[in-house]
C-alpha positions in Angstrom: 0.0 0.0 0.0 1.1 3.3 -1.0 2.2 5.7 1.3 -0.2 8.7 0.3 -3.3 5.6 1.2 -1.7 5.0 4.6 -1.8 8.8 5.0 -5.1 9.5 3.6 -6.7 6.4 6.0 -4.8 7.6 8.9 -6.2 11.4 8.3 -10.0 10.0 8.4 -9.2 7.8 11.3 -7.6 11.2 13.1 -11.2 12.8 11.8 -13.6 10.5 13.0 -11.8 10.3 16.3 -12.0 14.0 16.7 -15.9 14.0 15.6 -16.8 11.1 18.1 -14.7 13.3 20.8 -16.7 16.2 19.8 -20.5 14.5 20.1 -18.9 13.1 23.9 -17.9 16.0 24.8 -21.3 18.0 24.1 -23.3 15.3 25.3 -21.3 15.2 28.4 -21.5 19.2 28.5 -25.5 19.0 28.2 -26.2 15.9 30.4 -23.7 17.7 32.9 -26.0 20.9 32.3 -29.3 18.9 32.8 -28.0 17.6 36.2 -27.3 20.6 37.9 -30.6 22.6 36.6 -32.7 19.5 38.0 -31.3 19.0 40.7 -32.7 19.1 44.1 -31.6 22.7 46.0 -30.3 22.8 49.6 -30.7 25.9 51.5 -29.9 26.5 55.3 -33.0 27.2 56.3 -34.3 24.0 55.0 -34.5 20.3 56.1 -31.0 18.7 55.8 -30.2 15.8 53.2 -27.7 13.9 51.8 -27.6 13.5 47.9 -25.7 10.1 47.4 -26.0 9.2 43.7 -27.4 11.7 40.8 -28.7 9.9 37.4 -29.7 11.4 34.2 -33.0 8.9 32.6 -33.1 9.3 29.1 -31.2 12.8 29.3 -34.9 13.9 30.3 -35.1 13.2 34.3 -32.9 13.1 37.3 -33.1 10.6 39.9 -31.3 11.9 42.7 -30.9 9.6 45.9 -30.1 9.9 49.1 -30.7 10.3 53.0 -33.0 12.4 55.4 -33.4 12.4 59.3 -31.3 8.8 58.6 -34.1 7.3 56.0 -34.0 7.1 52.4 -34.9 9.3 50.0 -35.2 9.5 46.2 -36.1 12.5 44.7 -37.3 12.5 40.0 -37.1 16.4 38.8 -38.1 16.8 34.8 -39.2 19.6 33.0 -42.6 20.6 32.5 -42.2 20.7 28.9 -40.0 18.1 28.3 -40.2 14.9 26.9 -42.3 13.0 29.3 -45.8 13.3 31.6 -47.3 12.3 34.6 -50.3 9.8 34.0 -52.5 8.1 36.2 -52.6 4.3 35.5 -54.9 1.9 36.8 -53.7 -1.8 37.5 -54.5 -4.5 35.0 -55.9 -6.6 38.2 -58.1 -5.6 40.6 -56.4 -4.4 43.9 -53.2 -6.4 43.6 -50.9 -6.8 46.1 -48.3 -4.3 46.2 -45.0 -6.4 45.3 -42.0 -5.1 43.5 -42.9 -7.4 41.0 -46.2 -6.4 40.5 -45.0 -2.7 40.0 -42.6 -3.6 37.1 -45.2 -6.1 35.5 -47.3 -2.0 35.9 -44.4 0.1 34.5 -43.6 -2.7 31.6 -47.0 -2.6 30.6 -46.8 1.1 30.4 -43.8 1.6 28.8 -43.1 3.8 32.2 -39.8 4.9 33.0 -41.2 5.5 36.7 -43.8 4.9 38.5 -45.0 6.4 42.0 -47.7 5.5 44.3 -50.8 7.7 43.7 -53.9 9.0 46.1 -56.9 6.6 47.8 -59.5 8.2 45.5 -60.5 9.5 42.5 -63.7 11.1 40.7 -64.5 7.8 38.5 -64.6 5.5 42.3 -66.1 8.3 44.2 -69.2 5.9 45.3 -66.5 3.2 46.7 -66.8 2.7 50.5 -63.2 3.2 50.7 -63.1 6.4 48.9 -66.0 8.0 51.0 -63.9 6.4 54.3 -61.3 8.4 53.4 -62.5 11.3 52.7 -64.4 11.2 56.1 -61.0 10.9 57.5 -60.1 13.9 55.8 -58.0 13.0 52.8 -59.7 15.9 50.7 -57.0 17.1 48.5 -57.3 16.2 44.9 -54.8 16.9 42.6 -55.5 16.3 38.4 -54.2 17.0 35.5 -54.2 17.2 31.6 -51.7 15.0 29.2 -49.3 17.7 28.9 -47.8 18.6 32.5 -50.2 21.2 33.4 -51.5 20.6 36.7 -53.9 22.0 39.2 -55.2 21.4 43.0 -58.2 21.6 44.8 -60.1 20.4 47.9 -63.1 18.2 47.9 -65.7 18.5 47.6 -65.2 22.4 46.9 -64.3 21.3 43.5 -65.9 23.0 40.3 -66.4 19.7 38.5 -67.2 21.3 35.0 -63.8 23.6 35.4 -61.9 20.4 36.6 -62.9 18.4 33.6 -62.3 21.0 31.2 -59.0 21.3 32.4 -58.3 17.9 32.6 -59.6 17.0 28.6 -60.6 13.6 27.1 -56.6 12.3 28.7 -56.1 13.6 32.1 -56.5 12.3 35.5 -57.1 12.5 38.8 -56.4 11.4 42.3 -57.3 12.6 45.4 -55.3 12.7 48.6 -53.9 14.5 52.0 -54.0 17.7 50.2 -52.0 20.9 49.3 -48.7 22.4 51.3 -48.6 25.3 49.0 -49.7 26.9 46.1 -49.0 29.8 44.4 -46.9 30.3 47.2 -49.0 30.1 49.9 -48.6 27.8 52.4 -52.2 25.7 53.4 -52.6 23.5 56.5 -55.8 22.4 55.9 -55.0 19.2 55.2 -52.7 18.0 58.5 -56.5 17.2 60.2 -56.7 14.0 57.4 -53.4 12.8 58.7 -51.3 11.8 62.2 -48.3 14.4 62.7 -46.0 11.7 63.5 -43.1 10.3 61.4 -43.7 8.6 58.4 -42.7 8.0 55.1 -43.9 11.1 52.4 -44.7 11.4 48.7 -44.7 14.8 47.7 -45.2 16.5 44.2 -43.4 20.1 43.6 -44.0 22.1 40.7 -41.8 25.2 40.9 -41.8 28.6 38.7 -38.9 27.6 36.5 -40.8 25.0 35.0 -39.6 21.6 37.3 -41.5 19.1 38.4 -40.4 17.3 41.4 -41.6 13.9 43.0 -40.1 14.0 46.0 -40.5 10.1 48.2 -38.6 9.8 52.0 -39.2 6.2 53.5 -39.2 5.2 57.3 -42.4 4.5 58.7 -44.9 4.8 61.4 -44.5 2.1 62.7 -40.5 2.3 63.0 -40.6 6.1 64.3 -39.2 6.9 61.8 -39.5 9.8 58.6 -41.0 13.1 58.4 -43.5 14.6 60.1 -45.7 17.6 59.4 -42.9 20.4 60.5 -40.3 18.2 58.9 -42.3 18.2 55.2 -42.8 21.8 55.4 -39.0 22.7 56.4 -37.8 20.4 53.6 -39.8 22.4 51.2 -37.8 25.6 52.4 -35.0 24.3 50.5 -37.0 25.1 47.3 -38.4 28.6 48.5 -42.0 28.6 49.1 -41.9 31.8 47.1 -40.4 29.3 44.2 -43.1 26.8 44.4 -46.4 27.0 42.3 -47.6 24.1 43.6 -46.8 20.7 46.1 -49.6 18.4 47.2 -49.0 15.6 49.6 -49.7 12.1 47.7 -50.5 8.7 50.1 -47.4 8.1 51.7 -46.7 5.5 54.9 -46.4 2.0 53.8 -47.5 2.2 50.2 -45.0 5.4 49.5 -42.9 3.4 46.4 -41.2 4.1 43.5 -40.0 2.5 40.5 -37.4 3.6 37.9 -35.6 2.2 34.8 -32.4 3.0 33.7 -31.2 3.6 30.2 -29.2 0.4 30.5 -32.2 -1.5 30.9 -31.5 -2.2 35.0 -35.2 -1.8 36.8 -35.2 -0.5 40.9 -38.4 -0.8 43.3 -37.3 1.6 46.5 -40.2 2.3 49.1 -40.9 1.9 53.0 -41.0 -2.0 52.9 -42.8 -2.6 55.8 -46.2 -4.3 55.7 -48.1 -5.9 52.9 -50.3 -3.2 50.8 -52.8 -3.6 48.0 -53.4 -0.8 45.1 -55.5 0.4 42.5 -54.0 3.3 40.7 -50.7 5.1 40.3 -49.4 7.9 38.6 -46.4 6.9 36.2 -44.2 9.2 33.8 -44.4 7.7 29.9 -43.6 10.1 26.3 -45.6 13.0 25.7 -48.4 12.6 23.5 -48.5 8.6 24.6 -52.3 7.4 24.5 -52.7 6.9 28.0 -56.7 7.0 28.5 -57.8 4.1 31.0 -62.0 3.9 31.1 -62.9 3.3 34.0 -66.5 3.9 36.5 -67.4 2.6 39.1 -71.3 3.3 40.6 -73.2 1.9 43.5 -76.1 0.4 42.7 -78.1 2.3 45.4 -77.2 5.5 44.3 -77.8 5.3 41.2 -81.7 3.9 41.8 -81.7 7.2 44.1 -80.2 9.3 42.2 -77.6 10.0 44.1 -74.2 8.6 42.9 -71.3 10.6 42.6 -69.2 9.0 40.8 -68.4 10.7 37.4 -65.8 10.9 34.0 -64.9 13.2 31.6 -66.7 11.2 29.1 -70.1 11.4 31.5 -69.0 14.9 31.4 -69.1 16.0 27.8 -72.0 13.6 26.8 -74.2 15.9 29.2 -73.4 19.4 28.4 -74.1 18.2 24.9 -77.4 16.5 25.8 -79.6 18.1 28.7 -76.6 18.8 31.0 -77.6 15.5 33.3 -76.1 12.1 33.7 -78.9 9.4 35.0 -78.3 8.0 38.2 -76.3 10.9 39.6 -76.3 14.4 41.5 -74.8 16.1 38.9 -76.6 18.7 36.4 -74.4 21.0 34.1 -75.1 23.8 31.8 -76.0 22.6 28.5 -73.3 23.4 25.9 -74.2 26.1 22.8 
């Protein structure tokens, strides 16, 4: 081989080396970027952590984890407008046990790259026993959402049903829980009466100003003594600066507070407060933007609906009565009609 053909393959060798350094080094420069806009502030007025590991999922969302008050803690931060939602998912069997393996069977089924626990209610279940048990207790905050990050809170049952379902369209969600810590940086109490201020384990959802969306999960338990409790939650949030936050909302926590996560080498984690055996329904999961993620579901009492007096309700019962005579048989509701 001719010296000027050595040369020549040594010179695109030397160039291709240099362009594969090149895309590295900007990937590296942007994932690097990512990390330290997502991730979780620390402020000395705030609850001290410990941030152990940080990993970038699909360049899109950081999983930090960690330690608080000597539990775990795992905190996913994404952008609003980024590349993947929060859905609300409803298991493929009925109340399942709560296993690590019935969470990825979940997520796989999904396509999710993480799943969280959710609320105990929602609008299309409102007639279950449990639901109206908890809500009784004082588990009045609902939190929903549409299928493209923009999400709202409220308290039951001062809910404006027609505004929430408008909001929500044909693919949002809902789920109701303890309630909101803050919003539009206010900070509301109203919910502490549904719930024991005693340590536990917390889910948490943060939406701040800049366009991030936090789930923030601490374990313990109960039952251990160990977690956050009420002042704890609140002082953790002054690392983000209530004035930052649009909007947190305390999900279920205790012994169902779990989350799972997938990796972009493939490797799937289940972390949670492990301490009892649990059974669930729903769950709120983050899959693509623009993924068809509609999941029918109703569930009436019998009773109710011969009185007239059911309030269980979707989006679909919804629009089919402000386009009809603004009722929906067998319930309390009555809308205006649509012109």
């Amino acid at each position: 081989m001719k010296l000027k053909n050595i040369l020549r393959i040594v010179l695109i060798l030397l160039i291709l080396t240099g362009v594969v350094a090149g895309l590295l080094y900007v990937t590296i420069y942007f994932n690097q970027r990512d990390i330290k806009k997502l991730s979780m502030p620390s402020n000395k007025d705030g609850l001290s952590f410990t941030i152990k590991n940080k990993e970038l999922l699909d360049q899109s969302i950081l999983l930090e984890t960690g330690s608080i008050k000597n539990v775990d803690m795992q905190i996913l931060s994404f952008k609003k407008d980024g590349k993947y939602v929060l859905q609300k998912g409803r298991t493929e069997d009925n109340n399942p046990e709560l296993t690590e393996q019935s969470i990825k069977y979940e997520a796989k089924r999904r396509e999710a790259i993480a799943l969280i626990n959710s609320g105990f209610w929602s609008y299309e279940g409102l007639d279950r026993p449990f639901a109206q048990k908890e809500i009784e207790l004082g588990k009045t905050g609902l939190l929903y959402g549409d299928d493209q990050n923009n999400i709202s809170a409220g308290t039951y049952p001062n809910i404006d049903t027609a505004k929430m379902f408008t909001h929500m369209g044909s693919n949002g969600w809902d789920t109701g829980a303890f309630g909101i810590l803050i919003k539009d940086k206010k900070v509301d109490k109203s919910w502490e009466k549904g719930d024991p201020d005693q340590p536990n384990a917390r889910s948490i959802y943060v939406e701040t100003y800049d366009g991030i969306i936090r789930i923030i999960q601490t374990y313990g338990h109960k039952s251990l003594n160990k977690g956050l409790n009420h002042e704890d939650v609140y002082h953790l949030l002054k690392d983000l600066g209530y004035s930052n936050i649009r909007l947190a909302f305390l999900l279920d926590g205790g012994g169902t507070t779990r989350m799972y996560t997938r990796s972009d080498n493939g490797k799937e984690k289940v972390a949670g407060a492990f301490v009892d055996d649990r059974t669930y329904i729903e769950y709120l999961y983050l899959t693509k933007r623009d993924s068809n993620a509609t999941d029918p579901y109703i569930w009436r009492d019998p009773e109710l609906v011969k009185a007239g007096k059911s309030k269980s309700i979707t989006y679909d019962d919804y629009i089919k009565a402000i386009y009809s005579n603004g009722k929906i048989p067998g319930t309390q509701y009555q809308f205006e009609v649509s012109k």
